[in-house]
N, C-alpha and C positions, 0 to 999 in steps of 0.2 A: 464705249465703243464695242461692237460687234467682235469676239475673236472666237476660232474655230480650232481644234485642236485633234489631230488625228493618233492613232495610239492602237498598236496590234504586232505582231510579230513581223520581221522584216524579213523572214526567208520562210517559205511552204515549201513542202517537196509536191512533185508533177500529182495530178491527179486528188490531190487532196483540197481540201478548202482556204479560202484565204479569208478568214475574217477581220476586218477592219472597225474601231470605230468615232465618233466625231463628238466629241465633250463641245458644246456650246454657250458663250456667255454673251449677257448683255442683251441678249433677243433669244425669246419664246421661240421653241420651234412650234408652235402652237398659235402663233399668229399669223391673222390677214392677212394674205398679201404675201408672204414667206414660204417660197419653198426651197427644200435641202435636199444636195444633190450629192452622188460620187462623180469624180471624173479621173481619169488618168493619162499620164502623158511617157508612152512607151518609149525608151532609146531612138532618137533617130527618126521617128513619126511625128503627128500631128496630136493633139487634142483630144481628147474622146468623152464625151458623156455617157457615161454608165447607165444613168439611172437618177430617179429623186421622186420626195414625198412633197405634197402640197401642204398645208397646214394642218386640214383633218383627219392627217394619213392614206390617205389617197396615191398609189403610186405609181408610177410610169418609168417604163424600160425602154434602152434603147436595144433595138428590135436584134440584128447583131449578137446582141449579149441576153435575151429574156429569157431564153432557159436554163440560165446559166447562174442568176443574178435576182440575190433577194436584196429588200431593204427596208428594213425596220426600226422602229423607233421607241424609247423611253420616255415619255411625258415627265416621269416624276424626277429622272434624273437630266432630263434637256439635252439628251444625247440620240442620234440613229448611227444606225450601225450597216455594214455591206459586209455579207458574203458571196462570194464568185467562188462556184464550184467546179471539181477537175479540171481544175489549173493543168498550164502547159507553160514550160520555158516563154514562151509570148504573151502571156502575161505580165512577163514582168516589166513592172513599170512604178514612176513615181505616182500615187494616189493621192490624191486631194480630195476631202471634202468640201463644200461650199452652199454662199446663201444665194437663191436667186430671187427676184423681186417679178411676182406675177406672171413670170415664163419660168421657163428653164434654160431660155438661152441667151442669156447673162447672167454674172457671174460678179455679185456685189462684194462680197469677202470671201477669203480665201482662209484655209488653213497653211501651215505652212511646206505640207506635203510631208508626204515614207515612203521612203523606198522599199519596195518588195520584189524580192528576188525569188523565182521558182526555178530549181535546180537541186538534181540530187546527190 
């Protein structure tokens, strides 16, 4: 089975960086048809897609967040990773990595989510 695994610090202070990243097993992040996403879901809001890579590295931002928001990837260790720069208390939020299947807007496996709090 597919599991995703997210893993980074769970508190940044304002304006600094929040880097996150997604240990992946079971599935290539290097295959067909597979792209890996960030998303997050803030206190009290809705959903949000961040961002994700298609299989060849190829990546796409949700517009909202692209100058704001990298995301990159290790082949050799099966893992991408997000940073989201100068953070604001509204950042914070629970962060999930995930697999999507040919779009980005579904959401085949989940990790199991971090909490990340910005606040100094």
């Amino acid at each position: 089975q597919v599991q995703l695994q997210e893993s980074g610090p769970g508190l940044v202070s304002p304006s600094q960086t929040l880097s996150l990243t997604c240990t992946v097993s079971g599935a290539s992040i290097t295959a067909s048809d597979d792209h890996w996403s960030w998303i997050r879901h803030p206190p009290g809001k809705e959903l949000e897609w961040m961002g994700g890579q298609v299989h060849d590295g190829g990546t796409y931002y949700n517009p909202s967040l692209k100058s704001r928001t990298s995301i990159s990837r290790d082949t050799s260790k099966n893992q991408f990773s997000l940073q989201l720069r100068s953070v604001t208390p509204e950042d914070t939020a629970v962060y999930y990595c995930v697999r999507n299947r040919r779009t980005f807007n579904n959401y085949w496996n989940w990790g199991q989510g971090t909490q990340v709090t910005v606040f100094s």
